[in-house]
Backbone as ProteinMPNN parsed JSONL, in Angstrom:
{"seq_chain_A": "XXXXXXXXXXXXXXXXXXXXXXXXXXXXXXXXXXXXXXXXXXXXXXXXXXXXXXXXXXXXXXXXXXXXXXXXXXXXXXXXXXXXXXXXXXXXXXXXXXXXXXXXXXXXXXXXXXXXXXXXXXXXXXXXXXXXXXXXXXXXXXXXXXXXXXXXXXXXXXXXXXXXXXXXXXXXXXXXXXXX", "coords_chain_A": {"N_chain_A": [[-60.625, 47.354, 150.137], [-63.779, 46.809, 151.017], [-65.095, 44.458, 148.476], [-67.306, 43.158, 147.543], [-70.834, 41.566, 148.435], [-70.054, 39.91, 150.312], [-67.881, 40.366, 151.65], [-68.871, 42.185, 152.931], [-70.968, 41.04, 154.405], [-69.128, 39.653, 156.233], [-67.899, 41.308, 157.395], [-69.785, 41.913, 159.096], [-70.943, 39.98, 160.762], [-71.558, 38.116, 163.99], [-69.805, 37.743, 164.946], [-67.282, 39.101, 164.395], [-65.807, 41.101, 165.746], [-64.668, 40.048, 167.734], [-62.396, 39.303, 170.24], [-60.995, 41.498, 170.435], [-59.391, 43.033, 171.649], [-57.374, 41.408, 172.37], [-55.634, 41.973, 169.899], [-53.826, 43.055, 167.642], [-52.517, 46.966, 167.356], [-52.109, 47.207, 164.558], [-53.738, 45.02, 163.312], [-56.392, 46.283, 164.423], [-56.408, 48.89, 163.394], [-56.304, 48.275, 160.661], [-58.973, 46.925, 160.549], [-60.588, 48.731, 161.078], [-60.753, 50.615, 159.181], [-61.146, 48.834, 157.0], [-63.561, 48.81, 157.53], [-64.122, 51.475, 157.844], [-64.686, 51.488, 154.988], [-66.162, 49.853, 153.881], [-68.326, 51.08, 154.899], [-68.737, 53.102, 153.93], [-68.856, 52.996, 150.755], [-71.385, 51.889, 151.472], [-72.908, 53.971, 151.865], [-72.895, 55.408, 149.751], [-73.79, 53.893, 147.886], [-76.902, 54.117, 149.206], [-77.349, 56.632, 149.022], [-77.583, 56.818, 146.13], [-79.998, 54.921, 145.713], [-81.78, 56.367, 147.15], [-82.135, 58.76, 145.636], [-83.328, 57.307, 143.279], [-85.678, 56.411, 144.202], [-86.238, 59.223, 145.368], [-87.286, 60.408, 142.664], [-89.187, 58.295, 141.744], [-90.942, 58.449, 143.47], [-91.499, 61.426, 142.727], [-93.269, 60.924, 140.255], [-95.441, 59.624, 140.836], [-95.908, 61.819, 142.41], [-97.24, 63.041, 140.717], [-99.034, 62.001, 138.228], [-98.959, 61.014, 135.069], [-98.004, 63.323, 134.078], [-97.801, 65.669, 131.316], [-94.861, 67.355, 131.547], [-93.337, 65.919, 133.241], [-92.853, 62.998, 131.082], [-91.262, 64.278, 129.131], [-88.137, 64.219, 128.748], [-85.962, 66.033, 128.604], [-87.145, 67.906, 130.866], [-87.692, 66.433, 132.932], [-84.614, 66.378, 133.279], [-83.908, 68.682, 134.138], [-85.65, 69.399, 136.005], [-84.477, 67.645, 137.715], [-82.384, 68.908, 140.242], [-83.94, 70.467, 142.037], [-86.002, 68.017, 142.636], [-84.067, 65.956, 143.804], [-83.467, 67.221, 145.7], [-85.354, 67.546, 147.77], [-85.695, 65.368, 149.329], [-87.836, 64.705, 151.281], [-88.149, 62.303, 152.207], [-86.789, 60.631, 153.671], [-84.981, 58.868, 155.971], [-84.682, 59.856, 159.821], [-81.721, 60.935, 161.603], [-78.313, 60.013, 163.544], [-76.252, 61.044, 161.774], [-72.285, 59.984, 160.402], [-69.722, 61.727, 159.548], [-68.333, 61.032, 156.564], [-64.863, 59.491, 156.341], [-63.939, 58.762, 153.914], [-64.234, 59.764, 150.763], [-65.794, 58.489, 148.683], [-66.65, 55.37, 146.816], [-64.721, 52.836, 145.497], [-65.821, 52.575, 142.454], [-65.12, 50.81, 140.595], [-64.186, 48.793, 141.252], [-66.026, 47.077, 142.644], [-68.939, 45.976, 141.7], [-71.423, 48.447, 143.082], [-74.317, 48.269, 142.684], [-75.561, 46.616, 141.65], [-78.037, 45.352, 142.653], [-79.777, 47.09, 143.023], [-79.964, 48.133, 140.83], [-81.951, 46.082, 139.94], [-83.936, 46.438, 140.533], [-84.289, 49.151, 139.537], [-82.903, 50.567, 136.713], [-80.903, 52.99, 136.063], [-81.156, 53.461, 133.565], [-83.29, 52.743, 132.758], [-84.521, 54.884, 134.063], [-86.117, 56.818, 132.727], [-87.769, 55.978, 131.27], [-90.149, 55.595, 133.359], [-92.144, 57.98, 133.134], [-94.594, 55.758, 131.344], [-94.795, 53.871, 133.115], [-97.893, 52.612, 135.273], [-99.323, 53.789, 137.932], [-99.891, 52.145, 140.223], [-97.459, 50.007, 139.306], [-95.523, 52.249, 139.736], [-95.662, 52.608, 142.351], [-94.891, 49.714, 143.388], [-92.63, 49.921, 142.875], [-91.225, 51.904, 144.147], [-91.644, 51.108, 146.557], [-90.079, 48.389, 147.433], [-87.453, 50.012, 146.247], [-87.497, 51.386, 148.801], [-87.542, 49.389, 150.598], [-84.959, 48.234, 150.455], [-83.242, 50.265, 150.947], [-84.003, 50.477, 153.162], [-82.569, 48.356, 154.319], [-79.866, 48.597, 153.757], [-79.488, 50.864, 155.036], [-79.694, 49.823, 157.49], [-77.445, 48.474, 157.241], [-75.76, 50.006, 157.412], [-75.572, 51.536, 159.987], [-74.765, 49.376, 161.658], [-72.272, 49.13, 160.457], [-71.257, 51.762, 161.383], [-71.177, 50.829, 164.273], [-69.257, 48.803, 164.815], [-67.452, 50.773, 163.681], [-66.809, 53.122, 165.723], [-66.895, 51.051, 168.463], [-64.081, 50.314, 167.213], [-62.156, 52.596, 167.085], [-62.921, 53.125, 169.588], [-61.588, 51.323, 171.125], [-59.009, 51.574, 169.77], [-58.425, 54.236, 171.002], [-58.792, 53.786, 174.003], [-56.338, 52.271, 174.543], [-54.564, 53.611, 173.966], [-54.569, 55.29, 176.089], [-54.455, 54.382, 178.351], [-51.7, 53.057, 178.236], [-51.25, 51.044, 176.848], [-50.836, 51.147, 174.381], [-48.576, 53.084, 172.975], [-47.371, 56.571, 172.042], [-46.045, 56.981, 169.625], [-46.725, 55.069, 168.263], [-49.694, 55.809, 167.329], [-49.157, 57.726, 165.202], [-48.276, 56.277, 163.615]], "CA_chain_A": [[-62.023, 47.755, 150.281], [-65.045, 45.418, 150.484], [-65.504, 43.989, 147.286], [-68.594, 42.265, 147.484], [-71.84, 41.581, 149.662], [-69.334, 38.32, 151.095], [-66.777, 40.885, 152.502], [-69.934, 43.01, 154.092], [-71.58, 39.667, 155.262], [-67.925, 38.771, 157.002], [-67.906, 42.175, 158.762], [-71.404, 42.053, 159.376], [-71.577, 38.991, 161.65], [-71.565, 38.811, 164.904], [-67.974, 37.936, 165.799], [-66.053, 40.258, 163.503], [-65.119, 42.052, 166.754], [-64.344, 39.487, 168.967], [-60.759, 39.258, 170.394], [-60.114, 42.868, 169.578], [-58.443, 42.999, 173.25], [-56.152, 40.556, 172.21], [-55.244, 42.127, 168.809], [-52.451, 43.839, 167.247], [-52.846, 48.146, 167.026], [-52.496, 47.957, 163.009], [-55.258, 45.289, 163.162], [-57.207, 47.073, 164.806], [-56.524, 49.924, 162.912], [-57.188, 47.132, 159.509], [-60.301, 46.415, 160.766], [-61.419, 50.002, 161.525], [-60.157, 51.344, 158.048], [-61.811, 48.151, 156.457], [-65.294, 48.869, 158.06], [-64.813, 52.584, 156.898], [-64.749, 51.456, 153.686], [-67.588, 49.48, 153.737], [-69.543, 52.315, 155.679], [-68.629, 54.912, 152.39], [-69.727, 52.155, 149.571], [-73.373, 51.436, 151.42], [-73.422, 55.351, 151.965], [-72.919, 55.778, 148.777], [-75.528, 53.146, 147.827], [-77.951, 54.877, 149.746], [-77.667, 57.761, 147.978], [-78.103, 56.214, 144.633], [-81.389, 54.604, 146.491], [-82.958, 57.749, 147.855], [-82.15, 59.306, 144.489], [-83.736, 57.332, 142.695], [-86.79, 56.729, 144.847], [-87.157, 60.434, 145.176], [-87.564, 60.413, 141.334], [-90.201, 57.726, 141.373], [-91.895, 59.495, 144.06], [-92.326, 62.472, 141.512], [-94.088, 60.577, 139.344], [-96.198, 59.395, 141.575], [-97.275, 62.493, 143.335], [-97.688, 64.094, 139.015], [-99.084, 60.881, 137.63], [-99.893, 61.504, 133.885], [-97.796, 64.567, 133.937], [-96.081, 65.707, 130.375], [-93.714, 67.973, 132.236], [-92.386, 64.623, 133.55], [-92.741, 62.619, 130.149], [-90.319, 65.277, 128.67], [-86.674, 63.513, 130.051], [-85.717, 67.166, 129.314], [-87.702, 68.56, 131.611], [-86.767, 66.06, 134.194], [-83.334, 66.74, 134.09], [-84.048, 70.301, 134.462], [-86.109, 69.306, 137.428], [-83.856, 67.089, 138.747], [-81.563, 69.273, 141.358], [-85.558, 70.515, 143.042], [-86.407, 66.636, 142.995], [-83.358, 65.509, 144.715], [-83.156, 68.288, 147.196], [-86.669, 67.659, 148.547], [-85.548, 64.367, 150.568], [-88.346, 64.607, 152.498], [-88.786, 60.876, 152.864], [-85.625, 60.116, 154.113], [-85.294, 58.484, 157.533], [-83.663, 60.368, 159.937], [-80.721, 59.631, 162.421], [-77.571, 60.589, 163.943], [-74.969, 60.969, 160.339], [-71.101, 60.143, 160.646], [-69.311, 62.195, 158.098], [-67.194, 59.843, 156.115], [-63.068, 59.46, 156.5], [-63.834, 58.529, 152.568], [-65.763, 60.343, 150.184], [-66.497, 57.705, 147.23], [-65.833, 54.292, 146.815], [-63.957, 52.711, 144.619], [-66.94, 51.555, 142.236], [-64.442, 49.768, 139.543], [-63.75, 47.449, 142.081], [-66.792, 46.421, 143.183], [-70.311, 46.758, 141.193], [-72.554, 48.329, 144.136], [-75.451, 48.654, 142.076], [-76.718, 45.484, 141.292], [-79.331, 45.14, 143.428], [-80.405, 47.992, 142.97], [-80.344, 48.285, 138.951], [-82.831, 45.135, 139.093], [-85.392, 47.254, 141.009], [-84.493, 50.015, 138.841], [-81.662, 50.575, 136.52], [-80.474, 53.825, 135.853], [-81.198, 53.521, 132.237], [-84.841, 52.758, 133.367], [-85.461, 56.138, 135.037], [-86.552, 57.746, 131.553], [-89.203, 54.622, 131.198], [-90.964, 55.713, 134.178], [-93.645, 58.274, 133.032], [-94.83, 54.991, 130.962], [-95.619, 53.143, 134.355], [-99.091, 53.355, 135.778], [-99.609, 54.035, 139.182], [-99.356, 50.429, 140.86], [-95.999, 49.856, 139.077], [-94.922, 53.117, 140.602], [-95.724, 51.94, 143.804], [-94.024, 48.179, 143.808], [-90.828, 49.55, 142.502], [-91.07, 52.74, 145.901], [-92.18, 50.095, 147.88], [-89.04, 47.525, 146.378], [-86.509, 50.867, 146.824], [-87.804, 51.661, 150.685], [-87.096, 48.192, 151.681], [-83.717, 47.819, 149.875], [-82.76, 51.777, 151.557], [-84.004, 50.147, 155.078], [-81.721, 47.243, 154.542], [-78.543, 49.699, 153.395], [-78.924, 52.003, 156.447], [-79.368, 48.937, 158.714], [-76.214, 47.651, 157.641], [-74.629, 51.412, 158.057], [-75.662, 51.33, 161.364], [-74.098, 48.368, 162.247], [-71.101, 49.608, 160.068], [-71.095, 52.69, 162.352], [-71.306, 50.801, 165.43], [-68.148, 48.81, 164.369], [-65.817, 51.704, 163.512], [-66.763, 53.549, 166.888], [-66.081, 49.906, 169.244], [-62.704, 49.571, 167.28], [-61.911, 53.752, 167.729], [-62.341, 53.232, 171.072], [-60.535, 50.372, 171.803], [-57.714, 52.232, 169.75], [-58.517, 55.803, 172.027], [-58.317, 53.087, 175.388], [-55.16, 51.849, 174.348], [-53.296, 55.121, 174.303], [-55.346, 56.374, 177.106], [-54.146, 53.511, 179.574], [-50.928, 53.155, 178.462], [-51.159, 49.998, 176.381], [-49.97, 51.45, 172.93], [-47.453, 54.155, 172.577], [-47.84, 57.873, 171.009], [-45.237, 56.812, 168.366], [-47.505, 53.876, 167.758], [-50.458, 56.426, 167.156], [-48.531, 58.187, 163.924], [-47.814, 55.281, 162.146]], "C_chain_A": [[-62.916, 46.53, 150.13], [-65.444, 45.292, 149.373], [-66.816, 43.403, 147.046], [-69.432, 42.117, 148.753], [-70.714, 40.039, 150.455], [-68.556, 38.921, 151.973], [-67.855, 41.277, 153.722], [-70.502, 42.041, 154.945], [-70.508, 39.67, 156.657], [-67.935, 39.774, 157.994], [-69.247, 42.451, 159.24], [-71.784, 40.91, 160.771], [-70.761, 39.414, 163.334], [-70.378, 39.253, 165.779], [-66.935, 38.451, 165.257], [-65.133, 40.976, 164.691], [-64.644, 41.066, 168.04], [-63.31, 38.999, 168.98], [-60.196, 40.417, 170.547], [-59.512, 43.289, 170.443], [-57.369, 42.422, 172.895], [-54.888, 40.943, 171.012], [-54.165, 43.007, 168.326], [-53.208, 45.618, 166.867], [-53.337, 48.19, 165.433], [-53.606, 46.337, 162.43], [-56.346, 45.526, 163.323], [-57.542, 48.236, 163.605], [-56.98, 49.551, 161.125], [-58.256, 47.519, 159.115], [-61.293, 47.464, 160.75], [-61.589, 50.471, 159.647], [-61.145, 50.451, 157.189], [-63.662, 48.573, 156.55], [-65.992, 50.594, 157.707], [-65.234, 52.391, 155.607], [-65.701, 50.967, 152.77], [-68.812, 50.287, 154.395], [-69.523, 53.247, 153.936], [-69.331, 54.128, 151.195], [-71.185, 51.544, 150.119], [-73.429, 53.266, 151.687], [-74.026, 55.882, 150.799], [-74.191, 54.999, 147.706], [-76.701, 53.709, 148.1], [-78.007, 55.681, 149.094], [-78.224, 57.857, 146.581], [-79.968, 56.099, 144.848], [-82.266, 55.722, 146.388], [-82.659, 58.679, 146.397], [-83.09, 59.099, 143.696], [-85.336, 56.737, 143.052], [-87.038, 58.311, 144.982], [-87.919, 60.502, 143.501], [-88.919, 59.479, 140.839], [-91.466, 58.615, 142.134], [-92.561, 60.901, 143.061], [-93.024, 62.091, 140.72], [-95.04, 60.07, 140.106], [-96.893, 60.253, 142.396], [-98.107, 63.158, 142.111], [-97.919, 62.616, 138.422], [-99.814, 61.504, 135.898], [-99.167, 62.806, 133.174], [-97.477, 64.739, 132.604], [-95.078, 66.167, 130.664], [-92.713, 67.083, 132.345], [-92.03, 63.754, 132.552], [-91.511, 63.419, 129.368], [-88.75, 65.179, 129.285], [-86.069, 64.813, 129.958], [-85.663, 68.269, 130.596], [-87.407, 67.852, 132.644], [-85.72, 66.144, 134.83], [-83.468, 67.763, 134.363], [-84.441, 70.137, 135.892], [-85.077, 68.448, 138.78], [-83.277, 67.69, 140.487], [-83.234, 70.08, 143.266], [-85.815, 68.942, 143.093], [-85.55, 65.923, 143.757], [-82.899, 65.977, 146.116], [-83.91, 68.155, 148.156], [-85.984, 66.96, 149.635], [-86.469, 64.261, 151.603], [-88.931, 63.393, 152.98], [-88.064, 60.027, 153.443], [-86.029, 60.033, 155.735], [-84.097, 59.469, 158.643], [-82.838, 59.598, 161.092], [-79.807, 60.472, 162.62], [-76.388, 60.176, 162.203], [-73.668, 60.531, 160.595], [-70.714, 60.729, 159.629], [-68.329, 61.324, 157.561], [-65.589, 60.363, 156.283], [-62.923, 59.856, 154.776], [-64.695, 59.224, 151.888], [-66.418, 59.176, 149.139], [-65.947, 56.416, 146.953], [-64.962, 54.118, 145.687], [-65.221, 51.833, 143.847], [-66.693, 50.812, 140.971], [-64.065, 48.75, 140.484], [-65.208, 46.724, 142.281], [-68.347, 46.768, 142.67], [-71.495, 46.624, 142.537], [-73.92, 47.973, 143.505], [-76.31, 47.856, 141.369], [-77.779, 45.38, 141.449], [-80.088, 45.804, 142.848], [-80.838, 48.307, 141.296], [-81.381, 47.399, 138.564], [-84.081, 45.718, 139.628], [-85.225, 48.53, 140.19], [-83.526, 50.82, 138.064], [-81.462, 52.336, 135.779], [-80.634, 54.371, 134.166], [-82.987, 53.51, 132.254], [-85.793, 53.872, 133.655], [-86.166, 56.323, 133.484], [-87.921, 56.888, 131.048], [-90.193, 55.075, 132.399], [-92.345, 56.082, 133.582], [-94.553, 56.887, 131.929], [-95.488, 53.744, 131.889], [-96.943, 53.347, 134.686], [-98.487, 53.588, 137.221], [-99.182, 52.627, 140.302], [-98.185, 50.187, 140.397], [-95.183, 50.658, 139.651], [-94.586, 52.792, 142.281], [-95.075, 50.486, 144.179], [-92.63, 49.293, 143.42], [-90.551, 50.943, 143.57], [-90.836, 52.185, 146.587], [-90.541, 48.915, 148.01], [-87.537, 48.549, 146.574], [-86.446, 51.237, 148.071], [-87.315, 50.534, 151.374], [-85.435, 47.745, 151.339], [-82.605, 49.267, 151.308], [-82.721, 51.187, 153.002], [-82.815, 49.024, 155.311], [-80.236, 47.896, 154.77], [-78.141, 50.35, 154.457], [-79.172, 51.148, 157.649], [-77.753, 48.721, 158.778], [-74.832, 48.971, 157.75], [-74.528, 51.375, 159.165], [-74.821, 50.626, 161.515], [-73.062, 48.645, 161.721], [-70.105, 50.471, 161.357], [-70.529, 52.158, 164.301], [-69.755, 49.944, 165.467], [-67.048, 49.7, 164.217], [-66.101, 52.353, 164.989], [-66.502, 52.286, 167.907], [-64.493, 49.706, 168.859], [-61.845, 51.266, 167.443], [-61.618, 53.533, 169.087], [-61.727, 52.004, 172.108], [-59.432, 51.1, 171.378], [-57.328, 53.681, 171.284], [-57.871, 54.952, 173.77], [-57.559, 52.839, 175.541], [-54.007, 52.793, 174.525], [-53.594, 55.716, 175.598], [-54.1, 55.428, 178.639], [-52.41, 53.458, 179.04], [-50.327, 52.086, 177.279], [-50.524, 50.364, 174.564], [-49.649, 52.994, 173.235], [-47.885, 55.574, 171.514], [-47.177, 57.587, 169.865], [-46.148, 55.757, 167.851], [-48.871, 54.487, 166.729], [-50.251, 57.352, 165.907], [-48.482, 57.33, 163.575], [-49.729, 54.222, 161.392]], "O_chain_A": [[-62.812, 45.569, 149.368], [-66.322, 46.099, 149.069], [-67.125, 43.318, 145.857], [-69.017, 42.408, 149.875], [-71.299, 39.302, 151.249], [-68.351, 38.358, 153.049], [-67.838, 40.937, 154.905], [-70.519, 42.213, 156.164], [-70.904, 39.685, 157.823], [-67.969, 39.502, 159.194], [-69.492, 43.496, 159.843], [-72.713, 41.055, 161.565], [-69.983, 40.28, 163.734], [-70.034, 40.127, 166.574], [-65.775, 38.262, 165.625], [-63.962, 41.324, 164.535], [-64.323, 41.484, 169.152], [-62.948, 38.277, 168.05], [-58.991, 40.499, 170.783], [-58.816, 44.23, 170.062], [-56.306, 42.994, 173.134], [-53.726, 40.535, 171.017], [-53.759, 43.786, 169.188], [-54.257, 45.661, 166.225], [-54.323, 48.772, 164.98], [-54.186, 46.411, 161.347], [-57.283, 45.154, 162.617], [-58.63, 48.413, 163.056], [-57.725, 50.259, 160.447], [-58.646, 48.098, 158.101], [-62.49, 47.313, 160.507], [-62.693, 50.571, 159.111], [-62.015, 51.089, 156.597], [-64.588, 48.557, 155.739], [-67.129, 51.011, 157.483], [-66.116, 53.1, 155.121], [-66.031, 51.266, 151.622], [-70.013, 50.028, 154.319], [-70.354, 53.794, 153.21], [-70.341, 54.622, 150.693], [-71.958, 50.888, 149.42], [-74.607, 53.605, 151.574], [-75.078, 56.504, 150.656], [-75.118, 55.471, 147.048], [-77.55, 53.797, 147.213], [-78.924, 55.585, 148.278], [-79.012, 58.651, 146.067], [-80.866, 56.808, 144.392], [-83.251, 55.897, 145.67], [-83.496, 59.581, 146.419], [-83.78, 60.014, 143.246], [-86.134, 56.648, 142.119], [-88.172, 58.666, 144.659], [-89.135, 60.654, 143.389], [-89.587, 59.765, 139.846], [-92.458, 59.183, 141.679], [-93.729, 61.204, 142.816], [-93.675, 63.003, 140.209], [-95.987, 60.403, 139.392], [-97.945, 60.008, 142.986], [-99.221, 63.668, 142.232], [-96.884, 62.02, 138.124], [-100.822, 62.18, 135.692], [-99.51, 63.28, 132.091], [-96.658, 63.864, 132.321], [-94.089, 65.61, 130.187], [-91.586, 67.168, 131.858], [-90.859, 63.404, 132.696], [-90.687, 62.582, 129.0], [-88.294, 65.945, 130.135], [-85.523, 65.144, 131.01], [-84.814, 69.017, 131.081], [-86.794, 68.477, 133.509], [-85.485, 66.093, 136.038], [-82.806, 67.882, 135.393], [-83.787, 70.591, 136.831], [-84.975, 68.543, 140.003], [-83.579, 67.179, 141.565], [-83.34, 70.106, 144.492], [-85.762, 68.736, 144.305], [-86.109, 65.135, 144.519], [-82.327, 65.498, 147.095], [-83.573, 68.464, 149.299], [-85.663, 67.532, 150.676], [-86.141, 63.822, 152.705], [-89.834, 63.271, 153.808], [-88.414, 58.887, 153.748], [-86.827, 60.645, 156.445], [-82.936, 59.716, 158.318], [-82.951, 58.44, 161.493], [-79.95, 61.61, 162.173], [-75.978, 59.073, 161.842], [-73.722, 60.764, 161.802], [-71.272, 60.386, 158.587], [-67.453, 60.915, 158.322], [-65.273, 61.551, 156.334], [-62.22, 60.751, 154.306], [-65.854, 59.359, 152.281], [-67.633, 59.17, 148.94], [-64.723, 56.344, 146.845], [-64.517, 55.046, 145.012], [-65.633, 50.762, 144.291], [-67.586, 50.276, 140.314], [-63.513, 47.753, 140.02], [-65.231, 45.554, 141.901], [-68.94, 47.726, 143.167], [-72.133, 45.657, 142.953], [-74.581, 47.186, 144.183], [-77.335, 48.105, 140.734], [-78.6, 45.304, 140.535], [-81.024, 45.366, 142.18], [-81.928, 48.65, 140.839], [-81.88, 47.462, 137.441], [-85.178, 45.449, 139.138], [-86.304, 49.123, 140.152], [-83.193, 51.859, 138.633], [-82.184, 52.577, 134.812], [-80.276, 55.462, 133.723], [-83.695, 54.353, 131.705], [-87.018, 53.981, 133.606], [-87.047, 55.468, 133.393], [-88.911, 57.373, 130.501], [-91.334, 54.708, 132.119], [-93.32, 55.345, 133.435], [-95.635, 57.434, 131.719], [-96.356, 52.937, 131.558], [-97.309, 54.474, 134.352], [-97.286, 53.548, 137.49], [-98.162, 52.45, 140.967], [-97.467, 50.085, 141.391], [-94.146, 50.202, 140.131], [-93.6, 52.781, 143.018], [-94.794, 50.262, 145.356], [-91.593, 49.068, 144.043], [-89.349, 50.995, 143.832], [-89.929, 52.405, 147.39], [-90.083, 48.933, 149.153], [-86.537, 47.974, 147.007], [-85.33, 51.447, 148.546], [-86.777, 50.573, 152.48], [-84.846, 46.933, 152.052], [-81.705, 49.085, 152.129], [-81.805, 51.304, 153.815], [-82.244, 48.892, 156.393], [-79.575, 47.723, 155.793], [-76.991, 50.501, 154.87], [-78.92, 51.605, 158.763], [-77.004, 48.746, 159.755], [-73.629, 48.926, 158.01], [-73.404, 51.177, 159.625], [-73.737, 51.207, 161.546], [-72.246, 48.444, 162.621], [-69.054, 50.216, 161.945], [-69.879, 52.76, 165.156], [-68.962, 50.485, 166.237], [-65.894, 49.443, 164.56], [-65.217, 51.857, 165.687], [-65.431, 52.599, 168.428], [-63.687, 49.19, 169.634], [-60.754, 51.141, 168.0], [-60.542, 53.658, 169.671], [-61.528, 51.891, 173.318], [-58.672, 51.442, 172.284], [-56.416, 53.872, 172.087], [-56.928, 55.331, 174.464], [-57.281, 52.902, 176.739], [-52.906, 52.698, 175.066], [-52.878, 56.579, 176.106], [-53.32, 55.875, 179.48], [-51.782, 54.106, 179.877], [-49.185, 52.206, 176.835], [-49.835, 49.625, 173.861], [-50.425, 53.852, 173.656], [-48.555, 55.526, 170.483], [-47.78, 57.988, 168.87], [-46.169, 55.764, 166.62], [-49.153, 53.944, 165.661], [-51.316, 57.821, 165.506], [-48.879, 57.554, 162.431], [-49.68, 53.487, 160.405]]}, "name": "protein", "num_of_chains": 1, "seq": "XXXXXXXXXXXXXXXXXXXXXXXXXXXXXXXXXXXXXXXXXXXXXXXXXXXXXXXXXXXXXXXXXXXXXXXXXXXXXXXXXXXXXXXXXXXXXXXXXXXXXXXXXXXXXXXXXXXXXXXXXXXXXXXXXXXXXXXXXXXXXXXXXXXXXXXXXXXXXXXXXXXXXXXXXXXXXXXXXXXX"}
């Protein structure tokens, strides 16, 4: 699995895919498997993201609230605050191969813990208003970066799919090849 933003960089550029005519079925099939894997750990990123931007967002549309001051009452609220999503971008989805990364291997959540660490949320109602807003503003652009580089994840595992799909189609790899 991609361990680090160095692996995602490596399949990220532009010539990760070039040769893949020339290449062997199982690395193809590598390369595909690799690029799921880095599609499921920024998915899963994202989610974290839009989590915890919806959550600032609540404080920001209830500024002042105690409801929200009350970390009780937030978790209570939580499963209505995460459901809303209504600021999410939308788009065509792939459903993952993977459901969850492996996140002892690889800490996703760096980034993201320095714009707002999970230990942090409960500090919010303590923000004003302008702090609310840099650290939205600070999660929106991190989220746009995440589902750029899904995209381009996405567009990766479907080019090396269908070089595998062309390969069986034409003749060039074997149905026994296609089980293993």
């Amino acid at each position: 699995m991609p361990s680090d933003q160095k692996d995602l960089d490596r399949i990220l550029t532009a010539d990760y895919l070039d040769g893949i005519g020339e290449r062997s079925l199982a690395d193809i099939r590598s390369m595909r498997t690799e690029c799921q894997e880095a599609e499921v750990a920024q998915s899963y990123l994202r989610r974290l993201i839009q989590g915890r931007l919806d959550i600032v967002h609540t404080y920001l549309e209830h500024p002042g609230s105690d409801a929200l001051r009350d970390l009780s009452s937030l978790v209570n609220d939580l499963p209505a605050i995460l459901s809303s999503g209504a600021r999410r971008s939308s788009g065509i989805e792939h459903l993952p191969q993977l459901l969850s990364p492996d996140t002892e291997e690889a800490d996703l959540t760096t980034e993201l813990d320095v714009i707002l660490g999970a230990d942090e949320i409960g500090t919010l109602a303590d923000l004003d208003v302008e702090q609310l807003k840099v650290i939205a503003s600070r999660l929106e652009v991190l989220e746009k970066r995440v589902s750029a580089d899904r995209r381009a994840l996405h567009e990766r595992i479907d080019t090396l799919q269908a070089e595998l799909v062309d390969r069986h189609k034409t003749g060039r790899a074997s149905v026994d090849g296609l089980l293993s």
